[in-house]
N, C-alpha and C positions, 0 to 999 in steps of 0.2 A: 276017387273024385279028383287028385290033383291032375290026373294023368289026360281026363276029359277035357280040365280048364288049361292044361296046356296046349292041347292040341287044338280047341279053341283059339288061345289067344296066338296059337303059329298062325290059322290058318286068316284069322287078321290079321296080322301083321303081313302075311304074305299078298292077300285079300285087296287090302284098303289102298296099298299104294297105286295100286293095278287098275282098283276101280278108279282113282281120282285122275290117275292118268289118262283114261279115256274120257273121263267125262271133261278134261282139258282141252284135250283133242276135239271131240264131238262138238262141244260148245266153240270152239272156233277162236280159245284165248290165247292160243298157241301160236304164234307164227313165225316158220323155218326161217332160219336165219340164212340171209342172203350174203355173203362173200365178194361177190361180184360188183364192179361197178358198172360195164355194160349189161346190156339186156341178152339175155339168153334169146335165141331162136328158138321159135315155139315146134317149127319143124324141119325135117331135115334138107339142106340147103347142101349140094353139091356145088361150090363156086369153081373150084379148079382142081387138076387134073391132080393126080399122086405123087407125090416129091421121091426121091429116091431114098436108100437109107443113108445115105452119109451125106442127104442134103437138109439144111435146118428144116427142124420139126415144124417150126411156128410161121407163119405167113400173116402179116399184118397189111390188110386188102384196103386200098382206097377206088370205092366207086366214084370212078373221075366225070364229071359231063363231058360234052363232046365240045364246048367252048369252055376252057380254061381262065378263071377270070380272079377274080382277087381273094373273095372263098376257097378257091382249089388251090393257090397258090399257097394262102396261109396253111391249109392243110396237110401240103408237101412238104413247105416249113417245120411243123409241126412232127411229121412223120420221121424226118433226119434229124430233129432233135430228142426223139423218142429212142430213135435207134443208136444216136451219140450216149443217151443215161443210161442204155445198158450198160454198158464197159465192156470189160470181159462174157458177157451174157449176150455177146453182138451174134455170137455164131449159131446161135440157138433162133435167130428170127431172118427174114427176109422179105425185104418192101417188095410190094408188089402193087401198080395201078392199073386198075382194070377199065379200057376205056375205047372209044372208038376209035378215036386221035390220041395220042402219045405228046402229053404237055411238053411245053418245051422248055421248062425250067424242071425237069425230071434229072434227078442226082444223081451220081453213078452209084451210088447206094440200091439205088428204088429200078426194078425190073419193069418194066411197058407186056402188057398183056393184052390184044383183043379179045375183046368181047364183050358181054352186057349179064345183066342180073336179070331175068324177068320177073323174079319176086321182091327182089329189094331195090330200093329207091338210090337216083344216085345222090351222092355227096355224103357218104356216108361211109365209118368206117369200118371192118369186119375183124375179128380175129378170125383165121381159117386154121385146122391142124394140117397136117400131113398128109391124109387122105384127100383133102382138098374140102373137107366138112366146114360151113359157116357153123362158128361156135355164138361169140359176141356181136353185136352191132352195136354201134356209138354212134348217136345223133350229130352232128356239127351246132355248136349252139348259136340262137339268134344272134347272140352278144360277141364280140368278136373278144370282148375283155375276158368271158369266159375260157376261153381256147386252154388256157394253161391250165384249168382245171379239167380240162377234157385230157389233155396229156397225161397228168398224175392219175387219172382215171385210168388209162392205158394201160399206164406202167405198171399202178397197181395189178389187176389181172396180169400181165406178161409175166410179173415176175413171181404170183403164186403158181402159173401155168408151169414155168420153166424150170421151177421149184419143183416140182411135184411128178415132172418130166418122166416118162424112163425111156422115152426115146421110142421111136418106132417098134410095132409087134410083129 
């Protein structure tokens, strides 16, 4: 008799955690924890071409308009100041604006790239890896007071990505 009620009370204990876990799941009380502060892309988005191996991993893409105006500007701004809180983690990223005209407050920092998104909207900003794969996009906010929390935004993601790095496969 003990030998039944223990192999009962194993196959509960084994049993119940299992079932509660699904039914956590299935009821929908669950929800993945998100890390990110941009929005993941839903699909896969080729933006630019394949970087070499001994050129930075990260590409931080700004979809420029084609008239450059006080939005594009701040977010150039924006861009050089992201890539100044790197520090030492500067070599691991590289500005890039993707656009039809080449603004002309563009920093010797930040690379000029023609061309266009067909699927993304411009004014907006991407993280791209190495392959040339869009990962994140970040909105530009209506509020211009927000900007700086769009940066921290940034920085967050750059610096788990660059974290977690191993570099080109």
């Amino acid at each position: 008799m003990p030998k039944k009620k223990f192999l009962w009370l194993f196959a509960a204990c084994c049993l119940v955690p299992l079932a509660m876990a699904q039914l956590v799941l299935s009821a929908g009380w669950f929800s993945a924890g998100a890390n990110s502060k941009g929005q993941w892309l839903s699909e896969e988005i080729t933006l630019l071409p394949a970087t070499a191996a001994d050129q930075p991993h990260w590409r931080l893409v700004y979809l420029a308009p084609t008239d450059c105006q006080q939005q594009c500007q701040q977010t150039l701004n924006l861009m050089t100041q992201i890539y100044t809180a790197l520090g030492r983690k500067q070599d691991n990223l590289t500005l890039v604006v993707l656009g039809d005209v080449a603004p002309k407050e563009l920093a010797t920092t930040m690379q000029f790239q023609q061309g266009k998104s067909s699927v993304l909207a411009e004014g907006q900003l991407i993280l791209v890896e190495h392959n040339g794969l869009a990962l994140l996009q970040y909105q530009f906010p209506a509020d211009a007071s927000q900007l700086p929390l769009l940066g921290k935004a940034v920085m967050s993601d750059l610096k788990k990505l660059i974290s977690y790095d191993r570099g080109p496969v």
